[in-house]
C-alpha positions in Angstrom: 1.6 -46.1 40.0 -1.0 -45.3 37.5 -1.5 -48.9 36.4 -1.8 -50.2 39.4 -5.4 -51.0 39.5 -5.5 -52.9 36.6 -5.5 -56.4 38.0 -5.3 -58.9 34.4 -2.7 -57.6 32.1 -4.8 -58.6 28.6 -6.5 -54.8 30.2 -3.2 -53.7 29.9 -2.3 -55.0 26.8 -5.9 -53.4 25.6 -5.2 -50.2 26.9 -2.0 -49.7 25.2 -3.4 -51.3 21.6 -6.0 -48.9 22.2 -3.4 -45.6 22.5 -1.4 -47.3 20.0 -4.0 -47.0 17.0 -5.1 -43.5 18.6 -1.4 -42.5 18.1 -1.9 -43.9 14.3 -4.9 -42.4 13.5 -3.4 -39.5 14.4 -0.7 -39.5 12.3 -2.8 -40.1 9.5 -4.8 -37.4 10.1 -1.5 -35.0 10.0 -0.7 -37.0 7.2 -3.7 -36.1 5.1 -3.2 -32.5 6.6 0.2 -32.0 4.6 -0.8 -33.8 1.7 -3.5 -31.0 1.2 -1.4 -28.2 2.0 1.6 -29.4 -0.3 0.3 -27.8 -3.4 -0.1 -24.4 -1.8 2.6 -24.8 -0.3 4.8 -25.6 -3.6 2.9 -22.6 -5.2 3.6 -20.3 -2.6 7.3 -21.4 -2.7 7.5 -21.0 -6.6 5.7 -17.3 -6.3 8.7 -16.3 -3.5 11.3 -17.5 -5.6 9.9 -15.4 -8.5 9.5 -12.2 -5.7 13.4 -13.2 -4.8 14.5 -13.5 -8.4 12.8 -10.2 -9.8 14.4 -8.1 -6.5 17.5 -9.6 -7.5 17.1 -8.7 -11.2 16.1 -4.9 -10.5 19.3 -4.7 -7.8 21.7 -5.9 -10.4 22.7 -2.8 -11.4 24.3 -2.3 -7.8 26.9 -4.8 -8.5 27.3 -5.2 -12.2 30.6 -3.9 -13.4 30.6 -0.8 -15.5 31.3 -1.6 -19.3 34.9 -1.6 -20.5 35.8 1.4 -22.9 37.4 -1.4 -25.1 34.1 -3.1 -25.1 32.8 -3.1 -29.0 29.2 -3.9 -27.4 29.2 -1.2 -25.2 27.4 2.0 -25.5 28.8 4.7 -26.6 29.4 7.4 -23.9 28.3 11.3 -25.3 31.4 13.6 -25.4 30.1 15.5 -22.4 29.4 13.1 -19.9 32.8 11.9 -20.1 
C-alpha cells in the first residue's frame, strides 16, 4: 500500500489538496495554452476553407452540365465545332 506510512490522515487529506490544486493549475495552464492558439487556429481554418473553396471553384467545370441548345444565355457554338 503506498499510503501506508502515513500515520494521521489530516497528511492525507494534505497530500491529496496538494495533487488536487496541481491537477488545477494544470488545467489552467492548458487552458491559457488554447486560448492563445485559438486565433491561429480560426485563421488557419478560414485560409483552408478558402484553399477548399477555390479547388472546388476551378474543378467545377468537371461536373457542370453542358449548356442547353435551347438556352438563350448560352454561347453560341461556331458552325464547325458542331
Amino acid at each position: 500500500m503506498p499510503f501506508s506510512t502515513i500515520k494521521e490522515p489530516e497528511c492525507l487529506v494534505k497530500w491529496q489538496l496538494i495533487k488536487t490544486d496541481l491537477m488545477v493549475q494544470a488545467y489552467h495552464t492548458t487552458l491559457e495554452f488554447y486560448r492563445r492558439l485559438a486565433p491561429m487556429q480560426e485563421k488557419m481554418f478560414r485560409h483552408m476553407e478558402r484553399e477548399i473553396e477555390d479547388m472546388d471553384e476551378a474543378d467545377r467545370w468537371k461536373i457542370d452540365e453542358p449548356e442547353s441548345p435551347d438556352d438563350p444565355e448560352a454561347p453560341e457554338t461556331p458552325p464547325g465545332w458542331r
